[in-house]
KEVEXTOR-300073 format. One line per 5 residues: number of its first residue (from 0); their letters; for each residue x, y negated, z of C-alpha. Coordinates in Angstrom, 1 decimal, decimal comma, always signed. Example, Ala and Ser with C-alpha at 12.3 -4.5 7.8 and 13.67 -1.06 7.14 Angstrom:
0> AS> +12,3:+4,5:+7,8 ~ +13,7:+1,1:+7,1
This chain:
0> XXXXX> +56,1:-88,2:+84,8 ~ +59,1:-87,9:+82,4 ~ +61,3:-84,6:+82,1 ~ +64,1:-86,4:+83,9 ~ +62,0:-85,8:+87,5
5> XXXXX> +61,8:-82,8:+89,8 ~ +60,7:-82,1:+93,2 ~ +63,0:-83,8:+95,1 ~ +65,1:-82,6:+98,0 ~ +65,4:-86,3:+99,7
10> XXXXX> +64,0:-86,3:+103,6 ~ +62,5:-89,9:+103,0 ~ +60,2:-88,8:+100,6 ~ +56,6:-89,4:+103,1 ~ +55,9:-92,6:+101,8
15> XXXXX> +56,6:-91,7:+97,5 ~ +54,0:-90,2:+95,4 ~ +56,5:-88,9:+92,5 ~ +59,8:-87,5:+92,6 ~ +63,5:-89,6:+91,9
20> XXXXX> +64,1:-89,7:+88,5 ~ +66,9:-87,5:+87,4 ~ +69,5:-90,2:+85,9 ~ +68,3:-92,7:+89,4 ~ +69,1:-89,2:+91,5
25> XXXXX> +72,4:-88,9:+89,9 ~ +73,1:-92,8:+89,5 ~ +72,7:-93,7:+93,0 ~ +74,0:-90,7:+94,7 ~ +77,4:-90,9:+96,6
30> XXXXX> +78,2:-87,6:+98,1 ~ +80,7:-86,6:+95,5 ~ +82,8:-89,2:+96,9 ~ +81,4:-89,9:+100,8 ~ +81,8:-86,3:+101,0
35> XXXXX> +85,1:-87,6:+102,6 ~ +83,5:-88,4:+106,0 ~ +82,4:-85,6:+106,6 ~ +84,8:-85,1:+109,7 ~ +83,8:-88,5:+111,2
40> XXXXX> +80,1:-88,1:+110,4 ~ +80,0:-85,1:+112,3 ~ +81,9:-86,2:+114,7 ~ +79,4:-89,4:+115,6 ~ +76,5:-86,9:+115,5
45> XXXXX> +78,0:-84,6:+118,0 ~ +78,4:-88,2:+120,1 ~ +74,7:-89,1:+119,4 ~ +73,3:-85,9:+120,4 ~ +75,5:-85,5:+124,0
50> XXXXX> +74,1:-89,7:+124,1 ~ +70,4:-88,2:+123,4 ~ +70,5:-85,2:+126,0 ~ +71,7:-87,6:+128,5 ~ +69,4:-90,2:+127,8
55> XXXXX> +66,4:-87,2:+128,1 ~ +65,1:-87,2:+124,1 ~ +67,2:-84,1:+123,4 ~ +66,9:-80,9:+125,7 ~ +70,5:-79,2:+126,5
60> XXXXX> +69,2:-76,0:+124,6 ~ +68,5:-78,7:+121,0 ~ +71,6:-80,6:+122,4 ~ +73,8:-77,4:+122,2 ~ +72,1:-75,8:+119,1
65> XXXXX> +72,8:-79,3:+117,0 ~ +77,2:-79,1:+118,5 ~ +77,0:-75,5:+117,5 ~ +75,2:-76,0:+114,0 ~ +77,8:-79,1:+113,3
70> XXXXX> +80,7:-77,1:+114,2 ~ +80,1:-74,1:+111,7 ~ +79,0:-76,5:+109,3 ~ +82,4:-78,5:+109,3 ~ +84,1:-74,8:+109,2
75> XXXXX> +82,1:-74,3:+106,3 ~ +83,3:-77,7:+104,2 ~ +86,7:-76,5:+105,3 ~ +86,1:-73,5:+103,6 ~ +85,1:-74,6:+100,7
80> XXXXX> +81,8:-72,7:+101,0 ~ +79,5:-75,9:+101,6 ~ +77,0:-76,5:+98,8 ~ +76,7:-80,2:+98,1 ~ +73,6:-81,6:+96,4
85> XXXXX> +73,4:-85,1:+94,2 ~ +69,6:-84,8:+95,2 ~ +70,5:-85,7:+98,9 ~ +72,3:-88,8:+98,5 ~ +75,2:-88,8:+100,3
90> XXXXX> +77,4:-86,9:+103,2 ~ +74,7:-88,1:+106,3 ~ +71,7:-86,0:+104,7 ~ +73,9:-83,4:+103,2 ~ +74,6:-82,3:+106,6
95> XXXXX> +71,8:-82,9:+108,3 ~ +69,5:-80,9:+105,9 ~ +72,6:-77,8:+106,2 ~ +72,1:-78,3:+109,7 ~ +68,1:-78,1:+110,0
100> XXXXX> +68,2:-74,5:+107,8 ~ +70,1:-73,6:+109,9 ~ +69,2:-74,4:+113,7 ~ +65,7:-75,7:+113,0 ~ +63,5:-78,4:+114,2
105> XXXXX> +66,4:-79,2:+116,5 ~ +68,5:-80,4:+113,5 ~ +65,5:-83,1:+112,6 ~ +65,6:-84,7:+115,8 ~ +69,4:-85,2:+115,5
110> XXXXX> +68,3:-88,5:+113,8 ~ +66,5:-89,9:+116,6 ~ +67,4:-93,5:+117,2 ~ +70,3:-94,3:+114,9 ~ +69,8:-94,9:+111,0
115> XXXXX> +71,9:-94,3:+108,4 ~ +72,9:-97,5:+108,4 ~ +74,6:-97,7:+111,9 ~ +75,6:-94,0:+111,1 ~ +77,3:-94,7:+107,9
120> XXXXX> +78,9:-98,2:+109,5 ~ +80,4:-95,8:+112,4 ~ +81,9:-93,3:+109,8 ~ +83,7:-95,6:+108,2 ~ +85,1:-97,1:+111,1
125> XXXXX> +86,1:-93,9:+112,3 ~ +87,6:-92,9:+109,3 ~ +89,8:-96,0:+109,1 ~ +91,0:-95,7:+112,3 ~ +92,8:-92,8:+111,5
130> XXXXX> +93,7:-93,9:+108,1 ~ +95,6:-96,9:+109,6 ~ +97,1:-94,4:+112,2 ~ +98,7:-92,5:+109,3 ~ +99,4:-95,3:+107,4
135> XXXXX> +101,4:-97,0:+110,8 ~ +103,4:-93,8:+110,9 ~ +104,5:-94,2:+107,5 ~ +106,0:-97,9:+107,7 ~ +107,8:-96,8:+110,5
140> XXXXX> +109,1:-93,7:+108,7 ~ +110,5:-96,4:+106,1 ~ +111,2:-99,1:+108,8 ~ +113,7:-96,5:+110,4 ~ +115,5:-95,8:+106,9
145> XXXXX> +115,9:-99,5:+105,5 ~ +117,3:-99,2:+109,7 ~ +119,6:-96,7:+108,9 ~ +121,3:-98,1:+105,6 ~ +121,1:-101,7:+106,7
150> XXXXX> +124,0:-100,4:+109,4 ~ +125,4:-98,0:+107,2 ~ +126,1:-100,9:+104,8 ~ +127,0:-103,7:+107,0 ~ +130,4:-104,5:+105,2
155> XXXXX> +129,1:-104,1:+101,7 ~ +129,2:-107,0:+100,0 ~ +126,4:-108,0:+97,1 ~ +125,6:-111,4:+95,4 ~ +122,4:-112,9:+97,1
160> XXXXX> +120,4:-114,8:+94,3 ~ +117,6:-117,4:+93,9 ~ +116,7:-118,0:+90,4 ~ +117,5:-114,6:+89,9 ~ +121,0:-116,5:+89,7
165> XXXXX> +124,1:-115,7:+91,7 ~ +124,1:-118,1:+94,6 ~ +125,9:-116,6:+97,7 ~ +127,5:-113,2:+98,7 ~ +125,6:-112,0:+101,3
170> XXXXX> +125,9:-108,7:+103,2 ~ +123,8:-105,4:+101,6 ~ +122,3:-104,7:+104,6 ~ +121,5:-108,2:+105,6 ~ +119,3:-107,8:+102,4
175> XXXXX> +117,7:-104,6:+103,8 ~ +116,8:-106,2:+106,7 ~ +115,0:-108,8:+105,0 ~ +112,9:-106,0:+103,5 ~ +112,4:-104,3:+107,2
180> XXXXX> +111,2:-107,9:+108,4 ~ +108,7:-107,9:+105,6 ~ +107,6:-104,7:+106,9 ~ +107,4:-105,7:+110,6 ~ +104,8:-107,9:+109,5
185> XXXXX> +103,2:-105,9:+108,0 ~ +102,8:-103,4:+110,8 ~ +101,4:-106,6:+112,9 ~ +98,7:-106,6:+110,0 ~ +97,5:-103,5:+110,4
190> XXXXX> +97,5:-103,3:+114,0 ~ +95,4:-106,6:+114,1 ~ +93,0:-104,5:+111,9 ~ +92,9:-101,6:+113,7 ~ +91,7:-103,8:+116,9
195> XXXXX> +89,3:-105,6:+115,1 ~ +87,7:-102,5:+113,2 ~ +87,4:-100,6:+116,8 ~ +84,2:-101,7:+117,7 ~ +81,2:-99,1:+117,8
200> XXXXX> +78,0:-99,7:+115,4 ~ +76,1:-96,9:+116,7 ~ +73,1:-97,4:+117,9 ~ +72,0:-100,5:+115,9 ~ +69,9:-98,4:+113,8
205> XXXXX> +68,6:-99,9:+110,8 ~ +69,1:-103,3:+111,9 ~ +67,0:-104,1:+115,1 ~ +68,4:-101,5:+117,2 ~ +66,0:-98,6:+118,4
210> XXXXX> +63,3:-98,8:+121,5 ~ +64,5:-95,1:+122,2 ~ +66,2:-95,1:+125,9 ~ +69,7:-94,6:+124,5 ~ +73,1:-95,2:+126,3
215> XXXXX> +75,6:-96,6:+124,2 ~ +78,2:-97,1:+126,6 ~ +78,8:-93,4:+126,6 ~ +78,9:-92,7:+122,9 ~ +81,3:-95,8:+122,7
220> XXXXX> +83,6:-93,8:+125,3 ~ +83,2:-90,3:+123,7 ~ +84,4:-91,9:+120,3 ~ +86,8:-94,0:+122,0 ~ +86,0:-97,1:+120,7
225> XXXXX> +86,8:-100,4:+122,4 ~ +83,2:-101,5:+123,2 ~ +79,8:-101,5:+121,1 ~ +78,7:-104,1:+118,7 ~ +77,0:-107,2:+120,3
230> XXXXX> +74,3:-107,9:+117,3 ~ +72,7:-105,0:+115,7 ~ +72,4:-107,3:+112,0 ~ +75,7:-107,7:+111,8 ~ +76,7:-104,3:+113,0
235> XXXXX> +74,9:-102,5:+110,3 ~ +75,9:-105,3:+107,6 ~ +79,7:-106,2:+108,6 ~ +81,9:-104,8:+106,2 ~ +85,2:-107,5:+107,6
240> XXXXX> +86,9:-104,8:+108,4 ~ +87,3:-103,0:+105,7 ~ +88,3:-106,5:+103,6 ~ +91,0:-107,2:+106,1 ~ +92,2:-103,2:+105,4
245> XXXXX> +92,8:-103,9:+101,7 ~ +94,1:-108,0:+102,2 ~ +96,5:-105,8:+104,6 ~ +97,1:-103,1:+102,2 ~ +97,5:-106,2:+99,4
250> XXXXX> +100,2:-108,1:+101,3 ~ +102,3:-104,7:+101,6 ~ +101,7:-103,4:+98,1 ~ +103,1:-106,7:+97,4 ~ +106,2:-106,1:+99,3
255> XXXXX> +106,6:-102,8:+98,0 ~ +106,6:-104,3:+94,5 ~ +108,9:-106,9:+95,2 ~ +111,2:-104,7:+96,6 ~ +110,8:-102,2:+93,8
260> XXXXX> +111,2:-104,7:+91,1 ~ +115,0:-105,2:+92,9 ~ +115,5:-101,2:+92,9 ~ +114,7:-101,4:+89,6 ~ +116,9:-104,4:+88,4
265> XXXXX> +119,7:-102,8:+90,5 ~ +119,6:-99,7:+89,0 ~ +120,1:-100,9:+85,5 ~ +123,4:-101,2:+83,5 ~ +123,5:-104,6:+83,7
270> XXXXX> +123,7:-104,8:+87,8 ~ +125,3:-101,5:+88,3 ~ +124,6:-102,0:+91,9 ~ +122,9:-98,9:+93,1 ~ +121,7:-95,3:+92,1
275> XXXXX> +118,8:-94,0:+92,7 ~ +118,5:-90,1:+93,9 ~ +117,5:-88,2:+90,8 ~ +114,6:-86,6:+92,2 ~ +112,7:-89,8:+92,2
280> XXXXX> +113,4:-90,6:+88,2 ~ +112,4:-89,2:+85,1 ~ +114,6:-89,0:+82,3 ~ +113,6:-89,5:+78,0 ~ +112,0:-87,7:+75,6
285> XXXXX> +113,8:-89,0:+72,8 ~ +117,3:-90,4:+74,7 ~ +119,2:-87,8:+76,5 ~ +121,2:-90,8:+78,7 ~ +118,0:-92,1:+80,2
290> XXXXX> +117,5:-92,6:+83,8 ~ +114,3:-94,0:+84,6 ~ +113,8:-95,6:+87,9 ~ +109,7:-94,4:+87,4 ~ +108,8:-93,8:+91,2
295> XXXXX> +109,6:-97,6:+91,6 ~ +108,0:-98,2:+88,6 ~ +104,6:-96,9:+89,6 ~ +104,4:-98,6:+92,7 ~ +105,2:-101,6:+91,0
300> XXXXX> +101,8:-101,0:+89,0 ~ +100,0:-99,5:+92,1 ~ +100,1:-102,7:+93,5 ~ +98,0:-104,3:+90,7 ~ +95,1:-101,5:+91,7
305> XXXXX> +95,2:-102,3:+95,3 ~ +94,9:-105,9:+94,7 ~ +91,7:-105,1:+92,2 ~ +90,1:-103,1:+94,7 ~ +91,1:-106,3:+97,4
310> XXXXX> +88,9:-108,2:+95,3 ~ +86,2:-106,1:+93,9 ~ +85,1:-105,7:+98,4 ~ +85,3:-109,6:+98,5 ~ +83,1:-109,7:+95,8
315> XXXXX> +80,7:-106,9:+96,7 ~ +79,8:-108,4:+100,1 ~ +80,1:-112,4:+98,4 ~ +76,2:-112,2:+98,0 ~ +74,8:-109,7:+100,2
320> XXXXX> +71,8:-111,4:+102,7 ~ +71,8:-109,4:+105,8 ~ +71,3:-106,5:+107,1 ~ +72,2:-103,9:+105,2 ~ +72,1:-103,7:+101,5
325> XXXXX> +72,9:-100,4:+98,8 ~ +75,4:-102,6:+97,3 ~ +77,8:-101,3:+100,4 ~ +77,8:-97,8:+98,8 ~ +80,2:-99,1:+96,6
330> XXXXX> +82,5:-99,9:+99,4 ~ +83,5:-96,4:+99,8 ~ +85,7:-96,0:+96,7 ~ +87,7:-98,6:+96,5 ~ +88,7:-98,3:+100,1
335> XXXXX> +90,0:-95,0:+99,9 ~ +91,8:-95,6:+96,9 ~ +93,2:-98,1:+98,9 ~ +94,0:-95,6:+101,9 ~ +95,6:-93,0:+99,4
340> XXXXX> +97,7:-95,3:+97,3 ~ +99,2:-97,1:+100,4 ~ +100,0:-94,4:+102,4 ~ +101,2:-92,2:+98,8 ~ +103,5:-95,4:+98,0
345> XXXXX> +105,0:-96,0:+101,6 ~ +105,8:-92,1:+101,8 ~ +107,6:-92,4:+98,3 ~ +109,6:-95,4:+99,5 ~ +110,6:-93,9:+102,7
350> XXXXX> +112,0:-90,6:+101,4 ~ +113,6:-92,5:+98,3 ~ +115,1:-95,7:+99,7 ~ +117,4:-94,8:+102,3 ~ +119,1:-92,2:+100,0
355> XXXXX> +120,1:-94,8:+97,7 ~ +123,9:-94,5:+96,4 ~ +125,1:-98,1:+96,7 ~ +127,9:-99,1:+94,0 ~ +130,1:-102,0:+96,2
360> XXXXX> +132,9:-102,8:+93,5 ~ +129,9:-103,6:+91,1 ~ +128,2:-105,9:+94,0 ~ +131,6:-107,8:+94,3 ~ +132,5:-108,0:+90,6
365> XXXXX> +129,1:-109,7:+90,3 ~ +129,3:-111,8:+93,4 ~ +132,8:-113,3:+92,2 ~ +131,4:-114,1:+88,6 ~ +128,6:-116,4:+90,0
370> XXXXX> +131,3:-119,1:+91,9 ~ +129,2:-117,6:+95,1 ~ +131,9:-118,9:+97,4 ~ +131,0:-122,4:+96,1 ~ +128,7:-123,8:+98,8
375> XXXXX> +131,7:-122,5:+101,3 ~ +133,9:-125,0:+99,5 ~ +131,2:-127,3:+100,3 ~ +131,4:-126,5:+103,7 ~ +134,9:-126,7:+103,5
380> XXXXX> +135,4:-130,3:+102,6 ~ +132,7:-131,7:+104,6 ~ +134,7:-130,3:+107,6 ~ +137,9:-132,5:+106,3 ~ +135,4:-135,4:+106,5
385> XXXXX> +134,2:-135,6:+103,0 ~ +130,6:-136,5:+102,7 ~ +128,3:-133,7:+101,6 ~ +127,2:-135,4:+98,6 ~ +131,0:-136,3:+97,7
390> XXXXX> +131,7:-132,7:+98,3 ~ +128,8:-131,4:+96,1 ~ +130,0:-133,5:+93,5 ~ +133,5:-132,4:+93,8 ~ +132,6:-128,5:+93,9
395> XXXXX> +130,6:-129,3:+91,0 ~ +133,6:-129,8:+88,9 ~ +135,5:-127,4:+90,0 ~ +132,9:-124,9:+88,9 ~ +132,5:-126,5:+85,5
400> XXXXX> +136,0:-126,0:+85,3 ~ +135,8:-122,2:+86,5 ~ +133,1:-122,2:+83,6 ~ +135,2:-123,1:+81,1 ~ +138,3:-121,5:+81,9
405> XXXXX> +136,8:-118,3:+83,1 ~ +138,1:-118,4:+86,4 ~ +136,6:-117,8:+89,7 ~ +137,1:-120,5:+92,5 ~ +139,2:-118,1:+94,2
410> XXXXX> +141,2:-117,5:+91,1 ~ +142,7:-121,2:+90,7 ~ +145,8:-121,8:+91,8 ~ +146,2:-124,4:+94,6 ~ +147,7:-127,9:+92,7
415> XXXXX> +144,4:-126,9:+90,5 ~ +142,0:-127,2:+93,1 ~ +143,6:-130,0:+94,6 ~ +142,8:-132,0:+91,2 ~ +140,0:-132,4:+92,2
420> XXXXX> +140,2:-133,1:+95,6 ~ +143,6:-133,8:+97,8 ~ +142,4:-133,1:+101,0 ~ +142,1:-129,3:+99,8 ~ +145,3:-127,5:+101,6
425> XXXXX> +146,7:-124,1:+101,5 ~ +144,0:-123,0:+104,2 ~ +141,0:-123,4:+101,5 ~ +141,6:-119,4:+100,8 ~ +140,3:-118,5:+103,8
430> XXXXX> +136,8:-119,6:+103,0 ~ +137,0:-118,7:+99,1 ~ +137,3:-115,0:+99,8 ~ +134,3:-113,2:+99,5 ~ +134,4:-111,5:+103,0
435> XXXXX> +135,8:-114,9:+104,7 ~ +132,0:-116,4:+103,7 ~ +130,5:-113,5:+105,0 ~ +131,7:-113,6:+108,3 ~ +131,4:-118,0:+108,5
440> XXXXX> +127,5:-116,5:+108,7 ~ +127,8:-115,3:+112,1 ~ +125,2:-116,7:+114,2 ~ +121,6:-115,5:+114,9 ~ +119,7:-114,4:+111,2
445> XXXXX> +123,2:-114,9:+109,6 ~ +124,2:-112,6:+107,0 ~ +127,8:-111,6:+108,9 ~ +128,0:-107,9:+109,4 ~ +128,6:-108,5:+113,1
450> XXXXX> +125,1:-110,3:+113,1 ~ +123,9:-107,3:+110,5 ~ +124,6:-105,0:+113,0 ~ +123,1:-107,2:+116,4 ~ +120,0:-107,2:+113,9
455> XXXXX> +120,3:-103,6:+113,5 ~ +120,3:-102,8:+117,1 ~ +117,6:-105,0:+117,7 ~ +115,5:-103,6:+115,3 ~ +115,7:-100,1:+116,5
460> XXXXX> +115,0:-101,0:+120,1 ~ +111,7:-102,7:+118,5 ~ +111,3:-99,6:+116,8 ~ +111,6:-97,1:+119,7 ~ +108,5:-99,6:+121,2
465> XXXXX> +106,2:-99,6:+117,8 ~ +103,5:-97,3:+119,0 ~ +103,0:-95,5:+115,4 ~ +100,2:-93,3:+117,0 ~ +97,5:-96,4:+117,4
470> XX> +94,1:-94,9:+118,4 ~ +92,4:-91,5:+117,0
């Protein structure tokens, strides 16, 4: 036997004739992380042994011994006076060897019937629950405030772009709504998750289930899951859930990035179309004028570590047989990385973004250097009868001509227009202003502020019915 060994501390230990190596001990131990559960773990045992006592395995007196022994235990990790050791593994034998010093052979019959498997399966599940609880509460927090400032900036005008290239004005808040739709999907994400995740593992044991009389009906109800699992394999072994968490957390990340990457562009010199709150930017070390837009920044970077972790789970599970496999340990880290980055990003968003200073003579000044009123020319000849592909054509010109003379469509004088076109009248101003194509938009998903603000009521009567609480 090497140095590296020592008597170990493990509770499997019946069948092994030498102690765990000391690098293995350290190398496959997950406590310093799994530690995390330890609310959920505890939790499921207090389930199991109330399930146990009822089922006769456990007597009332063991039954009330093991709550008791949990209880102080979980008061103890709160404390900080908890002593973790490598040499058990993880959180599940952690506490159950805390709990036998200190209740007895009551606290080594807590095991009885369930596995660490099912156990850790539960944990997880239970954890994730009230992650996506949190989570939920938090894109509504921000749902409310891109809310608030879509209304609040109905009437402000802004280029809208594709291309990144001026293409037509369109309202400020119309834009904000179009990040709050991104987000209502987003909130149908994790709510499809949250359903799918709710169902209880316990009491699939290792794989097979266990031929102790258990009831698993009632630990289902006392940890208010939706129903138990109906295959014991793929109980132990299903780790869906927590892919369809971080695709979920992916897709948002993504939105967050997008929408940052705007904050960002809109913030600089060059756009001059918002400022951000100072307490979310940095300044230079070097360059005293420097704003930096960092918050945004980070998120935008965040989102490339979410998506990793996305795709380090789909490739942890890729080649796993069934049942249950130690690869899975490695499930734990990514996914609450996941959990603390999300729910870190969409806080920072929701206190930052709807305190954002919008600049509207810079929005319009933009807006009427792109010839955004062009397509609204368009319009306006196909409604004299002239062909839409005549009327492109026509516009076309005109635009060129705006190019070279530096002029904006609404700039030319009438007789100029008409050059290129005769049946253009007097009444073409109507349409070439700015706020005339803004309100031309006004039917349903139309970027008029009277639609803006039917938009804005309807979101906040969807809001007032988004249950951010979910299940707990």
């Amino acid at each position: 036997m090497s140095d590296d060994t020592k008597t170990s501390q493990q509770l499997w230990t019946g069948r092994f004739t030498e102690a765990t190596d000391r690098f293995v001990e350290a190398f496959t131990a997950s406590e310093h992380f799994d530690r995390r559960l330890y609310r959920q773990d505890i939790r499921g045992s207090i389930a199991h042994a109330r399930m146990l006592t009822a089922c006769g395995v456990l007597t009332e007196a063991e039954r009330d011994a093991i709550v008791r022994g949990l209880g102080e235990i979980q008061a103890e990790i709160e404390q900080g006076a908890f002593e973790w050791s490598p040499a058990l593994e993880d959180v599940h034998m952690n506490i159950e060897k805390r709990l036998t010093d200190r209740i007895g052979d009551a606290g080594k019959k807590l095991h009885t019937g369930r596995s660490r498997n099912d156990q850790v399966a539960t944990d997880i599940r239970l954890y994730l629950r009230e992650a996506i609880v949190e989570i939920r509460a938090e894109l509504l927090r921000f749902q409310q405030g891109l809310v608030d400032l879509a209304d609040r900036e109905a009437d402000t005008i802004m280029p809208g772009f594709t291309h990144l290239q001026v293409a037509q004005p369109v309202s400020f808040g119309h834009h904000m709504l179009a990040w709050y739709e991104m987000l209502v999907r987003d909130q149908g994400r994790f709510e499809d998750c949250a359903a799918r995740l709710n169902v209880m593992p316990l009491g699939s044991a290792a794989l097979a289930g266990t031929s102790f009389p258990i009831d698993r009906a009632m630990t289902c109800a006392e940890l208010g899951f939706d129903r138990p699992s109906d295959n014991s394999l793929d109980a132990v072994s299903d780790r869906d859930f927590a892919m369809e968490f971080a695709a979920a957390s992916s897709i948002l990340l993504t939105h967050l990035s997008r929408m940052a990457e705007e904050m960002i562009l809109w913030a600089s010199p060059m756009f001059d179309f918002i400022d951000l709150p100072d307490r979310f930017c940095t300044g230079s070390s070097i360059m005293p004028q420097k704003k930096n837009p960092d918050v945004a920044e980070i998120v935008r970077g965040k989102t490339a570590r979410v998506h990793g972790h996305l795709v380090g789970l789909l490739t942890l599970m890729k080649g796993q047989p069934l049942a249950y496999n130690r690869d899975n340990q490695e499930d734990k880290e990514p996914l609450f990385d996941t959990v603390d980055t999300v729910r870190d990003c969409l806080r920072a968003f929701a206190d930052m973004v709807p305190a954002i200073h919008t600049r509207p003579e810079s929005m319009k000044a933009a807006a009427r250097k792109g010839f955004a009123t062009a397509t609204d020319l368009a319009d306006y000849l196909v409604r004299k009868g002239v062909p839409f592909r005549d009327a492109h054509a026509i516009v076309g010109a005109a635009v060129r001509h705006g190019v070279e003379t530096g002029r904006d469509l609404a700039d030319m004088e009438l007789e100029t227009l008409r050059g290129f076109s005769n049946t253009i009248e007097a009444d073409v101003f109507e349409v070439l202003t700015l706020e005339g194509s803004l309100a031309a938009r006004d039917h349903h998903g139309g970027t008029a502020p009277n639609q803006v603000r039917q938009q804005v009521q309807k979101a906040r009567k969807r809001l007032a019915e988004t249950p951010a609480e979910g299940r707990s």
